[in-house]
C-alpha positions as CSV (number, residue, x, y, z in Angstrom):
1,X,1.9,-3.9,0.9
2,X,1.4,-4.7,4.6
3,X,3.7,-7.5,6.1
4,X,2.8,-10.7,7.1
5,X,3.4,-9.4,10.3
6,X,1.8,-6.6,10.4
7,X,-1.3,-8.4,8.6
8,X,-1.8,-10.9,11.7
9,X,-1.5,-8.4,14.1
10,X,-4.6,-6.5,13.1
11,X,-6.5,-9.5,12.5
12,X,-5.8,-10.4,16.0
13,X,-7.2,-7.2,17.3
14,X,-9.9,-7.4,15.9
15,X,-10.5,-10.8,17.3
16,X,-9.2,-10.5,20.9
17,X,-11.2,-7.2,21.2
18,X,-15.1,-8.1,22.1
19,X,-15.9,-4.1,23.0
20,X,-19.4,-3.5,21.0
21,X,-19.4,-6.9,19.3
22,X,-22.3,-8.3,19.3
23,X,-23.3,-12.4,20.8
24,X,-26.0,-14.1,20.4
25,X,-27.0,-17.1,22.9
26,X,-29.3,-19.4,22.3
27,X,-31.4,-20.7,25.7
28,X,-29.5,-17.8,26.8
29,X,-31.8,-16.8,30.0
30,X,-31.1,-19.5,32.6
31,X,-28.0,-21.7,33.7
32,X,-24.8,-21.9,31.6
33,X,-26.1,-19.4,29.0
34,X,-27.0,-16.9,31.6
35,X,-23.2,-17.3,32.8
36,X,-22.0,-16.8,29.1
37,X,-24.4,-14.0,28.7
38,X,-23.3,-12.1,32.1
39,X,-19.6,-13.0,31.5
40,X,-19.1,-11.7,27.7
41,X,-21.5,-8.6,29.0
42,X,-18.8,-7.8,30.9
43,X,-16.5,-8.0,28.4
44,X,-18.1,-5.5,26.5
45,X,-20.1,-7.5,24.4
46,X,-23.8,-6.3,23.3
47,X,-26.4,-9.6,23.4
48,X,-28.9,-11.2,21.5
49,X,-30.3,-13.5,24.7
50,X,-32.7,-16.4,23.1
51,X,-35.2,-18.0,25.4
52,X,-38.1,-20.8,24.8
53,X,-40.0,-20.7,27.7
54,X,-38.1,-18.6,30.5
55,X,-39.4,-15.3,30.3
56,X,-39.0,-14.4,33.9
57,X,-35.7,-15.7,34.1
58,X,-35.1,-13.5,30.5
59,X,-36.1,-10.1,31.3
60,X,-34.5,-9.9,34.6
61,X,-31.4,-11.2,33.8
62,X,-32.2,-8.4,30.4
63,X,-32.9,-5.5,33.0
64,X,-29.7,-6.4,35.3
65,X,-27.4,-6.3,32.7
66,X,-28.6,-3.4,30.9
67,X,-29.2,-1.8,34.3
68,X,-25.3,-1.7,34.0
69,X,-25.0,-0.3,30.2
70,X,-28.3,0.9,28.8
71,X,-29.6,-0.8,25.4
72,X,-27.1,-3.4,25.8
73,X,-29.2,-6.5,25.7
74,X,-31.7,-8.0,22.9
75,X,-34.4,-10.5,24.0
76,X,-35.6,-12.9,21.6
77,X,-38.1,-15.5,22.4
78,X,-38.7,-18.9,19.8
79,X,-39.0,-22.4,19.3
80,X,-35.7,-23.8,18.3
81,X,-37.3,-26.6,17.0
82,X,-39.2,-24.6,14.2
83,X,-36.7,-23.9,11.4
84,X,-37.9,-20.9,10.1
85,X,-37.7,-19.1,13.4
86,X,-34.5,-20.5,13.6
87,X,-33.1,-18.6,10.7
88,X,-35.4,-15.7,11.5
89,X,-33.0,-15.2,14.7
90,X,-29.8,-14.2,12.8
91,X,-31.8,-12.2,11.3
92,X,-33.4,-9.9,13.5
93,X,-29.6,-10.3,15.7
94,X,-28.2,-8.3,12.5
95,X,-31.5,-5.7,11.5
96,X,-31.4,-4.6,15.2
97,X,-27.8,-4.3,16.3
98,X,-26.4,-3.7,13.1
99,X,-23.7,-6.9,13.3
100,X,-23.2,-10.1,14.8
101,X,-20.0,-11.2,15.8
102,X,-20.6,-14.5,17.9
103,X,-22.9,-17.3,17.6
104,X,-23.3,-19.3,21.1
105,X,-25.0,-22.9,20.2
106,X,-25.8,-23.2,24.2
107,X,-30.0,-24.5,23.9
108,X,-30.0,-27.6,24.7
109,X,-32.4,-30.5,26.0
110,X,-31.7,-33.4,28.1
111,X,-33.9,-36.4,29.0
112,X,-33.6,-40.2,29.5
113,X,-34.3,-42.5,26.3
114,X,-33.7,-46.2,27.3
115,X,-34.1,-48.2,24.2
116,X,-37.0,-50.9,25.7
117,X,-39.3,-47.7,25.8
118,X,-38.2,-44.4,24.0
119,X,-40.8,-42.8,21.5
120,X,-39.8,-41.0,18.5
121,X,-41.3,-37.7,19.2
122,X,-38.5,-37.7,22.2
123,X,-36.2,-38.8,19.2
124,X,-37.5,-35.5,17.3
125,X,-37.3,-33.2,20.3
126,X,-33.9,-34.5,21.1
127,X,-32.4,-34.3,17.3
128,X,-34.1,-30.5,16.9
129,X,-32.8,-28.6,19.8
130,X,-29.9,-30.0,19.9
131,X,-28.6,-30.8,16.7
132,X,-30.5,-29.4,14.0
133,X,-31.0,-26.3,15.7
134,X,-27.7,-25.6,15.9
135,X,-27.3,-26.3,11.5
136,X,-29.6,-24.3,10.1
137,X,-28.9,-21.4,13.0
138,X,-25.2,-21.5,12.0
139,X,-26.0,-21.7,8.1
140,X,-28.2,-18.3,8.6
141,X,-25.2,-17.1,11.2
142,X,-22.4,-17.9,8.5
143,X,-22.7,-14.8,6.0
144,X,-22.9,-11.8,8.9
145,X,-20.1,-13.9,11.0
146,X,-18.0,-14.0,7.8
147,X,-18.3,-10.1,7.3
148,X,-16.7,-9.4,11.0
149,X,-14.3,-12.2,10.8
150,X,-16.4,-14.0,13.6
151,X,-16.9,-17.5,15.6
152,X,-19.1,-20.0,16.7
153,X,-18.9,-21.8,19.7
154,X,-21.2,-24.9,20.2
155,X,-22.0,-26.2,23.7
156,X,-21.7,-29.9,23.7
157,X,-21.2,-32.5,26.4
158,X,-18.6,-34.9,27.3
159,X,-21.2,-38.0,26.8
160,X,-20.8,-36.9,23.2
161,X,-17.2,-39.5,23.7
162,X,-18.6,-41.5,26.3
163,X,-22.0,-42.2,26.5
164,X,-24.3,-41.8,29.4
165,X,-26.6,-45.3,30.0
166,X,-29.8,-45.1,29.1
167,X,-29.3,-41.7,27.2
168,X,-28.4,-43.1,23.8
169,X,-30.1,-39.7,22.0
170,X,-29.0,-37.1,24.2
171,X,-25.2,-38.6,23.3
172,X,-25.9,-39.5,19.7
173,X,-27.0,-35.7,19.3
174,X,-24.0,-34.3,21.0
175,X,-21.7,-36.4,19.2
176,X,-23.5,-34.9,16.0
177,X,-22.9,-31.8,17.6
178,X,-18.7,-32.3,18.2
179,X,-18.6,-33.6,14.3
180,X,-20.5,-30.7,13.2
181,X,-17.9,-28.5,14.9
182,X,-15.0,-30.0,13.2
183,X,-17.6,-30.1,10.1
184,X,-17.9,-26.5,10.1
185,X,-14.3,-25.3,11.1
186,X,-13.0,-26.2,7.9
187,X,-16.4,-25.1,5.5
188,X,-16.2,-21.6,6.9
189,X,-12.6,-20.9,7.2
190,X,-10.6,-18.7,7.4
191,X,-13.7,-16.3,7.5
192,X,-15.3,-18.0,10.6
193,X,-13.9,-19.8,13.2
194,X,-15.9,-22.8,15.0
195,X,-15.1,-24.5,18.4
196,X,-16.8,-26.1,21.1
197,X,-16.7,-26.4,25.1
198,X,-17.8,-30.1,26.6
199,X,-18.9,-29.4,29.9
200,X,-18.3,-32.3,32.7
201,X,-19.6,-31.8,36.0
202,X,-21.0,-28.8,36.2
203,X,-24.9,-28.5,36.5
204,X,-27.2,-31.2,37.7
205,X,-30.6,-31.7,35.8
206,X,-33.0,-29.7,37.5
207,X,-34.6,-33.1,38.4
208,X,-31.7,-34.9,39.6
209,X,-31.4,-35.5,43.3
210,X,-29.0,-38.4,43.1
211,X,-26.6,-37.6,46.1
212,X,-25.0,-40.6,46.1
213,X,-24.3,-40.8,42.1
214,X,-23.3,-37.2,42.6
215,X,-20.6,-38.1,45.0
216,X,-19.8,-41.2,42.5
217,X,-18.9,-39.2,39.9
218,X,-17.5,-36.4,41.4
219,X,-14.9,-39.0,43.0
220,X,-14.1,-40.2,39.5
221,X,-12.6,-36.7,38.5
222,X,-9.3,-36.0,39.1
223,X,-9.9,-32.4,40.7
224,X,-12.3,-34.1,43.3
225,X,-14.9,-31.0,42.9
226,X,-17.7,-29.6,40.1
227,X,-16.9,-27.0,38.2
228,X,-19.7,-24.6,37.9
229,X,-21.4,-22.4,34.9
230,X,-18.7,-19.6,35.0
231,X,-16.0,-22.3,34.2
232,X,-17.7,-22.7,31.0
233,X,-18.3,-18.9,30.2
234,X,-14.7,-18.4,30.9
235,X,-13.9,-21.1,28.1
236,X,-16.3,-19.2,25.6
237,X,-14.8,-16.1,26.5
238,X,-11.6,-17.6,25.7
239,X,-12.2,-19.3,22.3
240,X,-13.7,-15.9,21.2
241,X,-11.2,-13.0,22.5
242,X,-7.9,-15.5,22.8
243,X,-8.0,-18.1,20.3
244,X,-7.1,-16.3,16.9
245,X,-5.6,-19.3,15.5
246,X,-8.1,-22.2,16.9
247,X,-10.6,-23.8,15.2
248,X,-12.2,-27.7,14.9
249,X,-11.3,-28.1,18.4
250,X,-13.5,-29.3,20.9
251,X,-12.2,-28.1,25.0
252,X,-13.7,-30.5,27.8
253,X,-14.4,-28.4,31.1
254,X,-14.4,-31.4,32.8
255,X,-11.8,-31.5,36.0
256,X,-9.9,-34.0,34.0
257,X,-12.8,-36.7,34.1
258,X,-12.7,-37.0,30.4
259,X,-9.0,-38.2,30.7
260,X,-9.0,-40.0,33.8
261,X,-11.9,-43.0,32.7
């Protein structure tokens, strides 16, 4: 019989060792899952990129990286907020690359509900991509993850602990989205491990051109800067290849904001 010793020393190369394993990202194309996608590419990693609407933004970022090692990269367009394609997606990850490895929960949508004058359907929109989504795509995930030892990383925010004004649905579903993490960490273990990066400062809505609240915030974090979308790649890289023994936790990429207010 192998020693305990022994024992944990193969499971942990088979998790710290992302050569030919195989990622999918959802809303993988553009911003902080094109940065995952590019930064666990070079790591070795073979993708299953997920896109909605950016099919530009998909095939090139599809034809750079496989430009670099051929066959490397899966597109797969859908609507996150249909269910069925949503469990469709793990499937098609595992009938054309044989495995799957890592789930990336990165899709995401963010817009203002003030409570005087929010509708429901931006109550639905809100609740699908980014919560539901994210359930139903782990619950299809779960048995192929379990058979490689793998791990699921949601992408959350740090709203999710303290909320953004006038935003009360965007935080709500984040917060969903930490519990869920913790949720899952212990329903899929040891098979699975689940964690979760809560970006600070790193992107500005596309729409956004607040200079001034910029500056506000930025002078609210104890590292005085943003952070961009590598700093949250690196952190998924890191739960996945060097984290053997984490799970439930929940890392804030912040600069220390999340500490500091």
């Amino acid at each position: 019989m192998a020693s305990i010793s022994s024992r944990r020393d193969s499971v942990t190369a088979i998790m710290t060792n992302l050569q030919d394993k195989v990622a999918l990202i959802t809303g993988g194309s553009r911003r902080i899952g094109a940065a995952t996608a590019r930064c666990l590419h070079d790591a070795g990693m073979r993708l299953v990129i997920h896109y909605r609407r950016s099919a530009d933004e998909a095939e090139e970022l599809r034809a750079a990286l496989c430009e670099r090692r051929p066959d490397s990269v899966l597109l797969i367009r859908g609507d996150l907020r249909e269910v069925g394609k949503v469990k469709n997606l793990a499937r098609q990850c595992v009938a054309e690359l044989g495995r799957l490895d890592a789930l990336i929960n990165n899709a995401s949508l963010f817009q203002p509900t003030p409570l005087a004058d929010s509708r429901e359907a931006q109550w639905q929109a809100l609740i699908d991509t980014n919560l539901k989504a994210p359930f139903f795509l782990s619950q299809a995930a779960a048995p192929h993850l379990a058979k490689t030892r793998g791990a699921i990383v949601n992408i959350t925010d740090i709203y999710a602990d303290r909320p953004l004004p006038g935003h009360a649905v965007y935080c709500a579903t984040k917060a969903g989205l930490w519990s869920l993490t913790k949720s899952l960490a212990h329903e899929l273990g040891p098979a699975v491990r689940v964690n979760a990066v809560a970006p600070g400062a790193i992107l500005w809505p596309e729409n956004d051109t607040d200079e001034l609240a910029h500056q506000r915030l930025v002078s609210r974090t104890p590292l005085r800067r943003t952070g961009d979308a590598d700093d949250i790649a690196r952190a998924v890289k890191f739960l996945l290849a060097d984290a053997d023994y984490i799970t439930g936790q929940v890392i804030a990429v912040d600069g220390g904001r999340n500490s500091a207010e």
